[in-house]
C-alpha positions as CSV (number, residue, x, y, z in Angstrom):
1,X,129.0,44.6,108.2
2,X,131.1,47.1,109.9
3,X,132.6,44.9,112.2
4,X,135.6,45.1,114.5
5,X,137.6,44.9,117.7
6,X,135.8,45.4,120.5
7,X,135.0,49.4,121.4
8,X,134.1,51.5,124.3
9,X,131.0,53.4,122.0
10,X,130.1,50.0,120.7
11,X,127.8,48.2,123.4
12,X,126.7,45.1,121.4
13,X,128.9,42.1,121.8
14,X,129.0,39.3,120.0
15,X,128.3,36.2,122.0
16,X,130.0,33.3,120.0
17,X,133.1,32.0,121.5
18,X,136.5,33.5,120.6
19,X,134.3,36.6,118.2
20,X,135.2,40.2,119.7
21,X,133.2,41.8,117.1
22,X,130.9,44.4,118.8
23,X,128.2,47.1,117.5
24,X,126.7,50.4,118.3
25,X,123.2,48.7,116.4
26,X,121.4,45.9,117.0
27,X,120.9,45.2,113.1
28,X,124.5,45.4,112.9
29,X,124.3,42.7,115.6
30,X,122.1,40.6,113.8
31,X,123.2,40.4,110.5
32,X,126.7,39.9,111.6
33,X,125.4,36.3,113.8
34,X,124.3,35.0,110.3
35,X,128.3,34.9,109.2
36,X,128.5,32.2,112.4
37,X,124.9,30.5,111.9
38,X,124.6,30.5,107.9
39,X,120.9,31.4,108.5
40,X,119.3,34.6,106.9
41,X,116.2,35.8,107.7
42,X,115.4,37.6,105.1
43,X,114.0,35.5,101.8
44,X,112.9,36.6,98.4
45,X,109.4,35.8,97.2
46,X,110.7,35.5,93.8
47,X,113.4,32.9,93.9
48,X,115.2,30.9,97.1
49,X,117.6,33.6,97.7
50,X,117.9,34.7,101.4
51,X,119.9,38.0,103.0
52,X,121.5,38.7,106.2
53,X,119.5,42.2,106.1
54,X,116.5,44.1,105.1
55,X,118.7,46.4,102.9
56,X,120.1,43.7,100.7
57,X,117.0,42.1,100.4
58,X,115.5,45.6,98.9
59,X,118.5,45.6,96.5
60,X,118.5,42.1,95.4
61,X,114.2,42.8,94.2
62,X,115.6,44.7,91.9
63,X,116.8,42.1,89.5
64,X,113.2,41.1,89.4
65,X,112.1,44.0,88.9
66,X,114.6,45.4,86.6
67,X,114.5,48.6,88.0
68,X,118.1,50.1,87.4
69,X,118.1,53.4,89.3
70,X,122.0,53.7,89.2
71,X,122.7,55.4,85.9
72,X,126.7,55.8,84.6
73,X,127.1,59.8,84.5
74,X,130.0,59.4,81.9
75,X,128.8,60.9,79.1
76,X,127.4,59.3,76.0
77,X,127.6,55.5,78.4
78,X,123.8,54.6,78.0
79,X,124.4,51.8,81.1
80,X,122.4,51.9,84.3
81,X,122.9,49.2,87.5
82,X,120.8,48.1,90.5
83,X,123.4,48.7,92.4
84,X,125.5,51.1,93.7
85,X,128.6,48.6,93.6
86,X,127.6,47.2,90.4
87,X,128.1,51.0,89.1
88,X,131.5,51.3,91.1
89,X,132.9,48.4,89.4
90,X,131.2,49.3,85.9
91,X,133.2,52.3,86.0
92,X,136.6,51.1,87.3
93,X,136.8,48.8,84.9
94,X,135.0,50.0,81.5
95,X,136.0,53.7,82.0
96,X,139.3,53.6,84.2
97,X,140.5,50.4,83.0
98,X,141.0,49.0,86.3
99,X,141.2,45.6,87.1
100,X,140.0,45.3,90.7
101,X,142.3,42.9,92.9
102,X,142.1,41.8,96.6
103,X,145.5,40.9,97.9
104,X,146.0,38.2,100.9
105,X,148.7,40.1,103.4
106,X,149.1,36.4,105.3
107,X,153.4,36.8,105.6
108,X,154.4,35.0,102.1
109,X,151.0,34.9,100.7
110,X,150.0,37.6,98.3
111,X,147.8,35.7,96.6
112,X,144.8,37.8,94.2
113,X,141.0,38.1,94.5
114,X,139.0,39.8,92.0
115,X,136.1,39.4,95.4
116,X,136.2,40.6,98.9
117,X,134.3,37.4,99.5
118,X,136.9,35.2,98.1
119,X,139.5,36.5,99.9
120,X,137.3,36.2,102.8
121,X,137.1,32.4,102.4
122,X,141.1,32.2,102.1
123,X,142.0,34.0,105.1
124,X,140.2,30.9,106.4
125,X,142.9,28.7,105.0
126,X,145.5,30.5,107.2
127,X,143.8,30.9,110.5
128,X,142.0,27.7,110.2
129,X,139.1,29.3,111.6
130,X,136.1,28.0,109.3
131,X,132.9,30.2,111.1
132,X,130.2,27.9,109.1
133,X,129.4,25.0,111.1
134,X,126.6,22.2,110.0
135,X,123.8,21.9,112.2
136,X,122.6,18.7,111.1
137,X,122.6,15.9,113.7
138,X,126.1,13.8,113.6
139,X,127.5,16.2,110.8
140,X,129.6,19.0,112.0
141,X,131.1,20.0,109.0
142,X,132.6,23.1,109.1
143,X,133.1,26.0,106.0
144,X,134.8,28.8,104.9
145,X,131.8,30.7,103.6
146,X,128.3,30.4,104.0
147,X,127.4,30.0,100.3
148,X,129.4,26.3,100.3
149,X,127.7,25.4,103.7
150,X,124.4,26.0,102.1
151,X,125.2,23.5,98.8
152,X,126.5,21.4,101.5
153,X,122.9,21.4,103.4
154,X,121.7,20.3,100.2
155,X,122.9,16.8,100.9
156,X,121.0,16.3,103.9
157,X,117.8,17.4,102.7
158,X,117.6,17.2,98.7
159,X,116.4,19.4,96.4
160,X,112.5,19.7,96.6
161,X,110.9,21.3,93.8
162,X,109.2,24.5,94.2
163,X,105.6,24.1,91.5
164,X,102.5,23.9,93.6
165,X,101.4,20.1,93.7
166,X,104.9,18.5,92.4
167,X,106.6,15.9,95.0
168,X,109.3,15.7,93.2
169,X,112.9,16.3,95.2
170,X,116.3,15.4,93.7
171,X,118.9,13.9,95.0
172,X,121.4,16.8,92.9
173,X,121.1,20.3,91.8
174,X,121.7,18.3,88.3
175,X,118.7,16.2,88.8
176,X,116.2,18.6,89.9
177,X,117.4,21.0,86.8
178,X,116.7,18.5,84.4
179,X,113.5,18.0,86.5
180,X,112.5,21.8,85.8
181,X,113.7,21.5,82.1
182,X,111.4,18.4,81.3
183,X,108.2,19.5,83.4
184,X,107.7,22.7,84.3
185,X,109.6,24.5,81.3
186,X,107.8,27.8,80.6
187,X,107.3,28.7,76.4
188,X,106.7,31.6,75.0
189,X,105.3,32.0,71.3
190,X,106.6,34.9,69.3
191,X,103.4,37.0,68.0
192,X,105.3,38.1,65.0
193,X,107.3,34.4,63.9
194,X,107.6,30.8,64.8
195,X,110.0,31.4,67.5
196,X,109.7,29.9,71.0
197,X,111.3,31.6,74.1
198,X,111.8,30.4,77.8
199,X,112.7,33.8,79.4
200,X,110.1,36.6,78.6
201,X,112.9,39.1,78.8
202,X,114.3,37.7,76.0
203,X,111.1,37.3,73.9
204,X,110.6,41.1,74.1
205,X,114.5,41.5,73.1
206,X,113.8,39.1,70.0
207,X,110.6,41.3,69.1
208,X,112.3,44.7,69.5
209,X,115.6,43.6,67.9
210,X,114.2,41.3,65.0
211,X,110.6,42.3,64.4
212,X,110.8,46.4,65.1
213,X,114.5,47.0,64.2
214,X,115.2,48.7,67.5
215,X,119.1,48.0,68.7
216,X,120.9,49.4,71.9
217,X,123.8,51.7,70.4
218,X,126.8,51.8,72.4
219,X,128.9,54.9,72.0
220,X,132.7,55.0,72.1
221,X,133.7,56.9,75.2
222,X,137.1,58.5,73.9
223,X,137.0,61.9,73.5
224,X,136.7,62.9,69.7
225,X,135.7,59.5,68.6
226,X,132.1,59.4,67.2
227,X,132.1,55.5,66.7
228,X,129.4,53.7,67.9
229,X,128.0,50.1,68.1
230,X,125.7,47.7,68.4
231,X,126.9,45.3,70.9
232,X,129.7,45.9,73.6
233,X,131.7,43.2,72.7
234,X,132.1,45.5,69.6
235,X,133.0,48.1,71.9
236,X,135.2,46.9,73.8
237,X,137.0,45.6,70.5
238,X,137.2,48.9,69.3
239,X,138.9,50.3,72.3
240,X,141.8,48.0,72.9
241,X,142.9,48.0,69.0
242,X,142.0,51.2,67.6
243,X,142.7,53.9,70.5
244,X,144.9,51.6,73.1
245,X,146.9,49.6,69.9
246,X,146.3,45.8,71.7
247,X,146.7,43.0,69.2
248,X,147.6,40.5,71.4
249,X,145.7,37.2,70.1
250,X,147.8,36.3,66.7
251,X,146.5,33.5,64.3
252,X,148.9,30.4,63.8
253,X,147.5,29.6,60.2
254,X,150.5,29.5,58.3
255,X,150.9,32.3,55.9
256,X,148.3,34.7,57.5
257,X,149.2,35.9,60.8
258,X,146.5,38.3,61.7
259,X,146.1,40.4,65.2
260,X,143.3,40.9,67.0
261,X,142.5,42.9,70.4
262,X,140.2,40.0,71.6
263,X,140.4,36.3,71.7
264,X,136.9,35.8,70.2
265,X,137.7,37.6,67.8
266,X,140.4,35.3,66.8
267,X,138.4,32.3,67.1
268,X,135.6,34.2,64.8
269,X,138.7,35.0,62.4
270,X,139.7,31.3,62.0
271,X,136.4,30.1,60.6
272,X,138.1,31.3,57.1
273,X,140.9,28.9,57.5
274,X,138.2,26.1,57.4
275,X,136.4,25.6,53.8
276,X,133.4,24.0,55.1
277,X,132.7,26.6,58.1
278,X,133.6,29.6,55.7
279,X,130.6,27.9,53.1
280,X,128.0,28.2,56.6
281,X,129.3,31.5,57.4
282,X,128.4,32.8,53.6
283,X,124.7,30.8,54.0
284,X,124.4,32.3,57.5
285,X,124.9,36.2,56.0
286,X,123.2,36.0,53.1
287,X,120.0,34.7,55.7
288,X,121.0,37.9,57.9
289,X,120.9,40.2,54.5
290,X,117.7,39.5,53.9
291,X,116.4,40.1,57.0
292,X,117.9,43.2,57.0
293,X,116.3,44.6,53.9
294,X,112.9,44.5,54.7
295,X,111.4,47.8,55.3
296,X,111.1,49.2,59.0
297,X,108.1,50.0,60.8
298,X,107.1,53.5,61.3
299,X,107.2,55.5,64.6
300,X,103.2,55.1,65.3
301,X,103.6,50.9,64.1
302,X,106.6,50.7,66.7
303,X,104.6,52.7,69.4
304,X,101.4,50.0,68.5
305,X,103.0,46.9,68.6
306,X,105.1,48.0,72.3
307,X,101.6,48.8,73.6
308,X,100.5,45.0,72.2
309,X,103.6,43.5,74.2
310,X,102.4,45.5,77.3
311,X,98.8,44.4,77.1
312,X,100.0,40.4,76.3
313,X,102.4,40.6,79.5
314,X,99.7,42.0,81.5
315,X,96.7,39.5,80.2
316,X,99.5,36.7,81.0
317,X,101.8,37.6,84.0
318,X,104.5,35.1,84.1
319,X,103.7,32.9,87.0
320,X,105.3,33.2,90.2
């Protein structure tokens, strides 16, 4: 928020008690009192998210939206974020190989954050300055961040549920989710199969993937290597045991020993130490075989049936 001591140049003081935090913008100003109040003005029409500022606000419509205008500039990385952090950290840590840390400097501390917001919180621990206060009469309760005084809010006034004519309001975050699950449930029939989906996002990835035979292809990024795959869990897998040599998870099955780079991949591996998984596993392939062998659609029957997902999404917009 750009907050800090107070400063000559910076005119706009903060007004809460012991705070000498001060600004050269009033927006600064502004968005900095919601760290004491827990309120943010600024709520998404799409979902009950709120935001200290205009900006975030503008950022978080893009995961509605899906609009990724950050692209990765490594080349052959097909990945693109909503974010220009979400990029940051994309390439620190698939790229680089960086494992991002916040460190607490509190004398004897040291403790590790993989968020600024978490260390945030902990500081709290050692000053025992908790800035989120409860508002609700007789309360008082006081937090660390303003995400655990808004579940504690909750308590006080329930969990009301958002469909146009429903009264009902939970008592628990569990209760009104298995609320939205049993009433209100969204389904969405496959054109081409039986299948049911709740998410149209991932209807269309069952069409394109299943139906069309269209698969995201992710390169490896090492120079020389012309591997690629379909999932980056099979990237990543590649990486650490072909061109970095990690075998780190070892089966315990007597007699077999077998390294792997990733700890699924050891738990996929032991399925062949157990006779009546290993007989599923064999049904389950042979299903995915024949799948595979029927005959892919052409380029003008692939363009057809996108254009016939496009006009169903637009006859049915999912509902607000």
């Amino acid at each position: 928020m750009g907050e800090c001591l107070k400063d000559p140049s910076k005119t706009l003081v903060c007004s809460f008690l012991n705070c000498k935090a001060s600004f050269s913008k009033s927006w600064k100003l502004e968005a900095h009192y919601c760290k004491h109040t827990g309120l943010k003005p600024f709520a998404c029409d799409n979902c009950d998210k709120s935001f200290c500022t205009r900006y975030q606000l503008t950022r978080h419509n893009l995961s509605h939206t899906g609009e990724k205008p950050y692209l990765c500039s490594t080349e052959g990385c097909p990945e693109s974020f909503s974010s220009s952090a979400g990029l940051k950290n994309h390439i620190a840590r698939v790229h680089q190989h960086k494992e991002i840390h916040y460190v607490c400097n509190y004398e004897g501390c040291g403790k590790e954050f993989h968020k600024n917001k978490q260390l945030k919180a902990h500081t709290c621990e050692h000053t025992n300055q908790l800035p989120f206060e409860c508002l609700y009469e007789g309360c008082g309760k006081k937090f660390a961040a303003s995400k655990a005084l808004k579940k504690h809010e909750k308590v006080h006034d329930g969990y009301p549920c958002a469909e146009e004519g429903c009264n009902f309001q939970g008592k628990t975050w569990t209760e009104y989710q298995a609320h939205r699950k049993a009433k209100h449930r969204e389904i969405l029939q496959c054109d081409s199969c039986t299948k049911t989906f709740h998410e149209a996002w991932f209807l269309k990835k069952h069409q394109l993937k299943v139906h069309l035979g269209v698969r995201h292809v992710f390169k490896c990024t090492r120079a020389g290597c012309e591997k690629t795959y379909t999932t980056h869990f099979g990237l990543q897998n590649h990486i650490l045991s072909f061109h970095e040599g990690k075998r780190t998870f070892i089966c315990a099955h007597a007699g077999c020993g077998k390294a792997f780079a990733m700890e699924e991949s050891l738990k996929r591996h032991a399925v062949v130490h157990d006779p009546q998984k290993k007989k599923l596993l064999k049904t389950s392939k042979l299903g995915q075989k024949k799948r595979k062998s029927k005959a892919k659609p052409s380029a003008s029957e692939l363009s057809a049936h996108l254009e016939n997902i496009s006009l169903n999404q637009a006859k049915n917009p999912k509902p607000k």
